[in-house]
Structures are given as C-alpha cells and as structure tokens.
VOBA-1610 file (N, C-alpha, C; in pm, whole numbers, padded with zeros to 5 digits, always signed):
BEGIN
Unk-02172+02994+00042Unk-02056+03040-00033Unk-02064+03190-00050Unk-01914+03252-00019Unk-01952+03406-00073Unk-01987+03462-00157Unk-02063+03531-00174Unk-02107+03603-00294Unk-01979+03665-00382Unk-01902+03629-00494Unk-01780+03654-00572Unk-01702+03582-00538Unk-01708+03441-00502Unk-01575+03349-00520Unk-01640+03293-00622Unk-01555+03245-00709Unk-01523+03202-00809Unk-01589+03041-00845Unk-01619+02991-00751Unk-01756+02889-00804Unk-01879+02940-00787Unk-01911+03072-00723Unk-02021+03130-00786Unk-02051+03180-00910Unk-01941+03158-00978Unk-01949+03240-01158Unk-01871+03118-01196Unk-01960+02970-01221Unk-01913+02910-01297Unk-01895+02953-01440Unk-01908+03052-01487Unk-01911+03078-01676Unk-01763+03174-01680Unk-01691+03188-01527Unk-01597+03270-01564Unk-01462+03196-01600Unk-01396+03275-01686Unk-01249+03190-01710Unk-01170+03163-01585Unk-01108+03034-01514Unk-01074+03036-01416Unk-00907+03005-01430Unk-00820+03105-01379Unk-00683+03083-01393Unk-00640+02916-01327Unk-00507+02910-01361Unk-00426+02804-01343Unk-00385+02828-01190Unk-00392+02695-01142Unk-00337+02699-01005Unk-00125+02689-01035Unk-00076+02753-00887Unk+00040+02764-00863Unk+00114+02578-00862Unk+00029+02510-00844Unk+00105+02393-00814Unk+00131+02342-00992Unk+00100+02402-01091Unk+00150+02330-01227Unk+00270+02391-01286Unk+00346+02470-01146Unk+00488+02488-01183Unk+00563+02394-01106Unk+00492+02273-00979Unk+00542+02254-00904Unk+00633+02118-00973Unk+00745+02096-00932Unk+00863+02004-00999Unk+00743+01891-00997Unk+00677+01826-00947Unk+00608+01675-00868Unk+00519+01714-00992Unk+00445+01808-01033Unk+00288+01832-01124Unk+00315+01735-01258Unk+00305+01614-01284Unk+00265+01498-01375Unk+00297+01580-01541Unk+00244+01709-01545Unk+00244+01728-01706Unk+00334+01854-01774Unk+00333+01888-01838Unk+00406+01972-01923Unk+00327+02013-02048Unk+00380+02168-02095Unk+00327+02226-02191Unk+00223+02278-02184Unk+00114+02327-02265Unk+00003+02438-02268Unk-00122+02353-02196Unk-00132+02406-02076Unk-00305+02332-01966Unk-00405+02455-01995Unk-00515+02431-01954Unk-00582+02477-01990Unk-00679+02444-01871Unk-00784+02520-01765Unk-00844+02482-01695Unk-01021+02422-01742Unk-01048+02349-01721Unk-01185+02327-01752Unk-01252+02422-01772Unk-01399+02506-01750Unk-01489+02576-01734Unk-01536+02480-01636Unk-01590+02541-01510Unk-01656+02498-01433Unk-01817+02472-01438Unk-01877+02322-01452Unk-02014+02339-01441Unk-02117+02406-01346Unk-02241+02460-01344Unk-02317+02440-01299Unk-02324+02351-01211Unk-02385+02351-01075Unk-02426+02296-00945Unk-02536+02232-00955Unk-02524+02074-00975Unk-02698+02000-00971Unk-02718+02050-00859Unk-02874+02001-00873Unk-02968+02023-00746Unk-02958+01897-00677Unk-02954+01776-00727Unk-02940+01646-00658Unk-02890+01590-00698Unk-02767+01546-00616Unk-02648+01457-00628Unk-02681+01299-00704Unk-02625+01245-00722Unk-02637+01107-00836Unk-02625+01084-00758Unk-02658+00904-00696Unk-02611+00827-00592Unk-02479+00722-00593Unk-02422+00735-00519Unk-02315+00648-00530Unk-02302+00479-00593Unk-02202+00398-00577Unk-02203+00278-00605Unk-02259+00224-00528Unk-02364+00142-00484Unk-02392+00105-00337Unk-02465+00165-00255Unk-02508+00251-00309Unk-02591+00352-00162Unk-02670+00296-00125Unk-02701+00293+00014Unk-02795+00237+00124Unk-02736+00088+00097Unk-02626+00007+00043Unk-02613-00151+00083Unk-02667-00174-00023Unk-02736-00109-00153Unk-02847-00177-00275Unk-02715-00219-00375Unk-02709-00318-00415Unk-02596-00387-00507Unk-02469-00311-00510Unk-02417-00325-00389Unk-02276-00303-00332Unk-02205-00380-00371Unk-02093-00337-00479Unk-01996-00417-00549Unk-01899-00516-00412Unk-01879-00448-00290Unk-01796-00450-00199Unk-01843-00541-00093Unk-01994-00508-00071Unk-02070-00642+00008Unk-02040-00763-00061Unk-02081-00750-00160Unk-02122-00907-00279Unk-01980-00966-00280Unk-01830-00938-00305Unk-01718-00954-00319Unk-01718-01042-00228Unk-01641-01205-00245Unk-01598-01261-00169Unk-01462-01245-00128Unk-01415-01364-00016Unk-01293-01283+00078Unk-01178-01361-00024Unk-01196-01423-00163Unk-01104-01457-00242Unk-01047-01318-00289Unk-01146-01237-00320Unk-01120-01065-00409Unk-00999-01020-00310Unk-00940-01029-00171Unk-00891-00987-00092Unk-00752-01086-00047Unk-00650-00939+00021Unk-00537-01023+00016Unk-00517-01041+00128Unk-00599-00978+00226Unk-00617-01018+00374Unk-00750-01000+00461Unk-00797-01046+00527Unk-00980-01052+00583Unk-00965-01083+00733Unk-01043-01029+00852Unk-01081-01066+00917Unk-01229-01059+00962Unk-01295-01075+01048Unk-01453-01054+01095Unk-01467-00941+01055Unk-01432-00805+01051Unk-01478-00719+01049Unk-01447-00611+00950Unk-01285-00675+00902Unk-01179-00532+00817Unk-01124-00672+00657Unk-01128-00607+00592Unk-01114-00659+00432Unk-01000-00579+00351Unk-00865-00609+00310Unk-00793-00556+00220Unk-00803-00577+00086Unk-00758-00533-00010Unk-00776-00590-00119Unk-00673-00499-00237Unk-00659-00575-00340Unk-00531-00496-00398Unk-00633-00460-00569Unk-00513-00364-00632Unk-00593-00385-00720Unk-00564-00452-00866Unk-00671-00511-00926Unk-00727-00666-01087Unk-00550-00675-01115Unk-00469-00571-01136Unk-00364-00615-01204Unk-00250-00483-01183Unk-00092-00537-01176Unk-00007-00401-01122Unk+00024-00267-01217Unk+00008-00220-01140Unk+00028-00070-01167Unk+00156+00008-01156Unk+00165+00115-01142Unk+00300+00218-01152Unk+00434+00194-01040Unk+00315+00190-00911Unk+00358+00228-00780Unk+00370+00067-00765Unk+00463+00037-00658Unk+00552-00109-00588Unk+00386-00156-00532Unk+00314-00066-00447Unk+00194-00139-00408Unk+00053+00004-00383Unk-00053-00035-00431Unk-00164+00000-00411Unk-00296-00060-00339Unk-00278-00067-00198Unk-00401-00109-00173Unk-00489-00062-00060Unk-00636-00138-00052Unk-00752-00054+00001Unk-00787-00169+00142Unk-00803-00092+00222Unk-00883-00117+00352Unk-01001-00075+00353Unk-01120-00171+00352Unk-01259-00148+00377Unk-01305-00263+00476Unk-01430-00216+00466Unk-01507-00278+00578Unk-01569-00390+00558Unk-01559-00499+00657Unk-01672-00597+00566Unk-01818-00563+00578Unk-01872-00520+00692Unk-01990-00459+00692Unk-02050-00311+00592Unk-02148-00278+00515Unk-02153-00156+00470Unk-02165-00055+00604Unk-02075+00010+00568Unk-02032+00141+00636Unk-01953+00242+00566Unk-02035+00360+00592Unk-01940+00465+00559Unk-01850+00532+00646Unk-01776+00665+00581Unk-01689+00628+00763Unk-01762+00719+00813Unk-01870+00839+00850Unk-01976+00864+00947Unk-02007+00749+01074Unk-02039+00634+00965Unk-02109+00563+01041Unk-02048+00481+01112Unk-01940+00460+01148Unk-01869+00386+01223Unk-01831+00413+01391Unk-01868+00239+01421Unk-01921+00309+01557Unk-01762+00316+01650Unk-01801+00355+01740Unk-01622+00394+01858Unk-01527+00257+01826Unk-01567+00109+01850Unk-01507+00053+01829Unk-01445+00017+01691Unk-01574+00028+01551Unk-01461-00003+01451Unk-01393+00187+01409Unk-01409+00238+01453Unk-01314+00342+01390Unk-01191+00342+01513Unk-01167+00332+01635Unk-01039+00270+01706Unk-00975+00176+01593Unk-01113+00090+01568Unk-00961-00049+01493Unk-00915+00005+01358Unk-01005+00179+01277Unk-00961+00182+01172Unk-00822+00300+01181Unk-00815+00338+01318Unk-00681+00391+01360Unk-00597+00297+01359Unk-00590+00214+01390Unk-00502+00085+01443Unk-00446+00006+01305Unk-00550+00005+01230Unk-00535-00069+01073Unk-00461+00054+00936Unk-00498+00183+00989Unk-00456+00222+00892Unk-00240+00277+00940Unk-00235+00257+01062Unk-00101+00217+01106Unk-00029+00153+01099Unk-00080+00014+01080Unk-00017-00110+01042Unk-00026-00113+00901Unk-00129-00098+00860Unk-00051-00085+00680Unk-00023-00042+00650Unk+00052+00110+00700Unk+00127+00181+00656Unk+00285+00113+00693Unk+00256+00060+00829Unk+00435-00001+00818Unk+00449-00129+00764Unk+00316-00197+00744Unk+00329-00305+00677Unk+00421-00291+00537Unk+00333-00186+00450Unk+00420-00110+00299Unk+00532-00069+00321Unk+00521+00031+00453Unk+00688+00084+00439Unk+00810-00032+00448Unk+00815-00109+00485Unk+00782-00238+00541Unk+00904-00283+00389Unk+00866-00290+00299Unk+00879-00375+00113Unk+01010-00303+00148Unk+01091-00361+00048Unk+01244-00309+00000Unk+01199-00126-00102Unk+01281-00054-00013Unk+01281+00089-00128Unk+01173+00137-00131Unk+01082+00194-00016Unk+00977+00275-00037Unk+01008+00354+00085Unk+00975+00488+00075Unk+01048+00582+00106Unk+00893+00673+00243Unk+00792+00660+00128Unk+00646+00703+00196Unk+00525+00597+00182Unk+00411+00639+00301Unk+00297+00572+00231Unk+00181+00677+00211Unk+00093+00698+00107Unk+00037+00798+00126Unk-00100+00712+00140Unk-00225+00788+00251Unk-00331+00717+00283Unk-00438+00847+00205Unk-00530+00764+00149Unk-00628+00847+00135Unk-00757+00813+00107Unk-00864+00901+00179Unk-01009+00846+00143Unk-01067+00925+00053Unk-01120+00932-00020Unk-01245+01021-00110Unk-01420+01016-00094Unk-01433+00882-00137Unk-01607+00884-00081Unk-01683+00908-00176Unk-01673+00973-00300Unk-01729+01028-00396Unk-01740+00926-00494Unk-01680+00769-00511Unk-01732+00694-00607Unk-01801+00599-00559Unk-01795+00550-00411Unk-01857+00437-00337Unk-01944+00508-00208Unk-02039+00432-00185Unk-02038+00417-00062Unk-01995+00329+00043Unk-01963+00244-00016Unk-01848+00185+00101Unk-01743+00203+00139Unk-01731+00206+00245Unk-01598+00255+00305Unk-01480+00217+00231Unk-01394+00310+00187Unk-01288+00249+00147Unk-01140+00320+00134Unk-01057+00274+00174Unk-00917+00327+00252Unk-00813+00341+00135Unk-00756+00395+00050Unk-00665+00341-00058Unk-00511+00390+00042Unk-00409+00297+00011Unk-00271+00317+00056Unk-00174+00326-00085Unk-00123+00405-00101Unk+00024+00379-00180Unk+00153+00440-00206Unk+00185+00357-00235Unk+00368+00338-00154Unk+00426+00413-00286Unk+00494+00513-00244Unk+00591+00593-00316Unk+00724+00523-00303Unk+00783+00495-00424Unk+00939+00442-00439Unk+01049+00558-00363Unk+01141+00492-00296Unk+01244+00543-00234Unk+01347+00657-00350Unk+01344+00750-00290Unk+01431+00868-00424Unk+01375+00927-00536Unk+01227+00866-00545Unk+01179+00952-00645Unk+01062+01023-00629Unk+01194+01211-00627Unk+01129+01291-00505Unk+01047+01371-00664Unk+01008+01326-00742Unk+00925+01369-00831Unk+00776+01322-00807Unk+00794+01214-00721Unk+00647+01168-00700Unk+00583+01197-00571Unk+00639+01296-00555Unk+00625+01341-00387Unk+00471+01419-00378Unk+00428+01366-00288Unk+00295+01504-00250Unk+00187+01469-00339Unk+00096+01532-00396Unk-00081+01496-00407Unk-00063+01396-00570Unk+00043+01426-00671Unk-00001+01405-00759Unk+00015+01271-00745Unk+00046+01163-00670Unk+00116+01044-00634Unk+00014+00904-00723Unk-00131+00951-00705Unk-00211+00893-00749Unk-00200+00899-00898Unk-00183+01010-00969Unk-00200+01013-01104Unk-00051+00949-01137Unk+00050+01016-01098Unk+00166+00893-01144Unk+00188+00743-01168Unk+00071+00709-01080Unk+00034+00584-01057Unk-00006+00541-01191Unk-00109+00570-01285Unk-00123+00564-01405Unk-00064+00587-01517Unk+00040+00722-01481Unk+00107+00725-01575Unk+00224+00615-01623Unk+00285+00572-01470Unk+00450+00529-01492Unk+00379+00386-01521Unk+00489+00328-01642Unk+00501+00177-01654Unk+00457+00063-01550Unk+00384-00029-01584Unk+00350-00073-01443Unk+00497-00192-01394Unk+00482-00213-01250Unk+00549-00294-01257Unk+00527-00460-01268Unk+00624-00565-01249Unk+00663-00679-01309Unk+00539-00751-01207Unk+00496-00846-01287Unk+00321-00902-01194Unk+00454-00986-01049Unk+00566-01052-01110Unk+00630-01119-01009Unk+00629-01013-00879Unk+00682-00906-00913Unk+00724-00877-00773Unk+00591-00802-00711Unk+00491-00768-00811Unk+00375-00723-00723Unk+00297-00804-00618Unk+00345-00969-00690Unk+00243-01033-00573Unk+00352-01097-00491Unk+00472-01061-00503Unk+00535-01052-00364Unk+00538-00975-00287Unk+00476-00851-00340Unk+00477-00736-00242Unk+00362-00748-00180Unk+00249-00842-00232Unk+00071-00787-00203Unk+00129-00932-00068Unk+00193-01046-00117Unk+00184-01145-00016Unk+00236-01089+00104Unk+00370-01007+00100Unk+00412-00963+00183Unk+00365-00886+00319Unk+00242-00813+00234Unk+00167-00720+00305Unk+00079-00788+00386Unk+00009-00919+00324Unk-00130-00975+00382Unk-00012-01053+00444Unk+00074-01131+00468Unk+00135-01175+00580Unk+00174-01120+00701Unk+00195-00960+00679Unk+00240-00875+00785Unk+00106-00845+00864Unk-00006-00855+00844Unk-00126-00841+00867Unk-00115-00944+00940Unk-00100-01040+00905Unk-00188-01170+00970Unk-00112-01242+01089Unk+00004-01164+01120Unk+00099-01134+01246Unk-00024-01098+01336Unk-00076-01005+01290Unk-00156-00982+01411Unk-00308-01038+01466Unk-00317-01139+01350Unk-00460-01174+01322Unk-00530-01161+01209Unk-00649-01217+01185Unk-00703-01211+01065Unk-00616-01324+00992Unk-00652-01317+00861Unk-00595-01454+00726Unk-00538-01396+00636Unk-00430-01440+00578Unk-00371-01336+00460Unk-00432-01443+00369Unk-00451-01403+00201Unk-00501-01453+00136Unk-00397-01464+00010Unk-00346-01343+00018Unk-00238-01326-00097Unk-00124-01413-00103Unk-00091-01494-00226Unk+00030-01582-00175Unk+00132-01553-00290Unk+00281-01588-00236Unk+00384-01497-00338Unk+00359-01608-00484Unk+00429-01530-00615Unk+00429-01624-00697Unk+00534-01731-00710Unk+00495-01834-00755Unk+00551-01983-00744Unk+00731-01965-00811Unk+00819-02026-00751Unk+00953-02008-00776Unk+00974-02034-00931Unk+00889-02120-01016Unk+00975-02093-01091Unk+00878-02026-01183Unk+00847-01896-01132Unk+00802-01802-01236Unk+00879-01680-01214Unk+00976-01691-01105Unk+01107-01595-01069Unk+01244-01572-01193Unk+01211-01485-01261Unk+01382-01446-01323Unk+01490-01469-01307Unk+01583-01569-01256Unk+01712-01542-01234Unk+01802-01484-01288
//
C-alpha cells in the first residue's frame, strides 16, 4: 500500500464517500464514517475453514430448493424484502480458487440459468449476482432479484434494501422459490421447493 493513502492512517478522520448523495443510497440525514481500525496480523478463520464443522457440508439436501451431484441451491429460513434471494453453492467444500475446469464451466452455466430462472418470476426487472467469501468458506453464490420500476433499488445498495423493505407475503415467496427450483430441474438435478398448498392462497 502507498505510503499516504488513507488506510495507512487509520486514526485519520475519513470523509464521506460521493455515493451518499446517490438517489439508490438506503439512508438519510447526518452519517458519519466509522474510524478505521488497525490491521490484525492474523486473520480469524472463517465458518468452515479447511471442511472443520462446515455449516454447508453438514446441511442436508431438505435445507435446499434444488440439488444435484455436485451444485446445491438454497433460499433463505424465512422471506425477506426482495421477491427472491437465493444462493448457489457447492455440494463438495470448495472455495471458488479451488474449483477445478469442470465445476467452474458448470458454475458459468449455473450462475446463467439462475439468473433467467429469477428474471424468469412476474415483475423483476434485474438479477444481481454476488460473491463475498469473507463469512464462509464455502463456496457460496447469493442471487437477488430487484422488483421491476423500483429504480431506487438499483446498483450496490440492493442487498441492504433487502433488510430494510417490509418482507414479502410467505405465499408468494414459496411460489417464487418453487418456481425457481422447477426451472432448474428442466435441466436436471431435483427441485425440492414446492409451491404453497391452494388453500393457503388469498382470493
């Protein structure tokens, strides 16, 4: 790092970034930036590191709304903001380094199809894909579907909106999660997710 950028002087006051004027930025009124810590010397280890009580190994293929030999979806405990949120991982521990020519081809291939799988639902406009790495070590893919017209949720903050906005109705989430693990299983693999029973539908 250069000598005078600004995570070299974690103790200095660090201005506000340009994007908390941006229309999409989640908050309003007086922010304030953290103080930046200090740099450990050695990183904490992840959830799982090296395969040692991997929440994601141990998970059976019930936790999931679609499975095959090798690739595992899964949604998430209960609905949230966004029409659908869900993760592509591996059934094997792998990070994505470690993935060999053939499963990272199929994780091109998978993260294509669930994107049109989502786009796919009534009124979703985007899908946004993203990995991080920093709470697991297992591989893990998150997808979610931005509602059609609401160009407030556009671009990075998409995730935190997700928490903020009201969640939606459990009915139509697990028509959306069935929807998805059926569009999957067009091509193979088992969908697991099944819609909810008719007469738990609103008329």
């Amino acid at each position: 790092m250069a000598e005078g950028h600004p995570l070299a002087r974690s103790g200095d006051e660090l201005t506000l970034p340009e994007f908390v004027n941006w229309p999409t930025f989640p908050f309003e009124g007086d922010i304030r930036v953290k103080r930046l810590e200090e740099p450990v010397e050695v990183e904490p280890p992840r959830a799982g590191e090296g395969g040692v009580d991997c929440r994601q190994c141990a998970a059976p293929d019930e936790e999931y709304i679609w499975v095959d030999e090798r690739w595992r979806v899964r949604a998430l405990n209960k609905p949230s903001g966004l029409p659908a949120v869900v993760v592509l991982e591996t059934r094997s521990h792998y990070d994505l380094g470690d993935l060999s020519n053939l499963l990272a081809a199929e994780l091109g291939v998978l993260i294509v199809r669930l994107e049109r799988a989502i786009r796919s639902l009534d009124n979703i406009a985007r899908v946004h894909v993203n990995r991080w790495g920093d709470g697991s070590a297992h591989l893990d893919v998150f997808f979610l579907a931005r509602p059609f017209g609401r160009l407030q949720l556009r671009g990075t903050f998409l995730t935190m909106w997700d928490d903020i906005l009201p969640p939606i109705s459990e009915r139509q989430w697990r028509e959306n999660l069935a929807f998805i693990a059926a569009y999957l299983a067009e091509y193979g693999g088992r969908a697991l997710a099944e819609p909810p029973p008719l007469e738990s539908w609103t008329l």
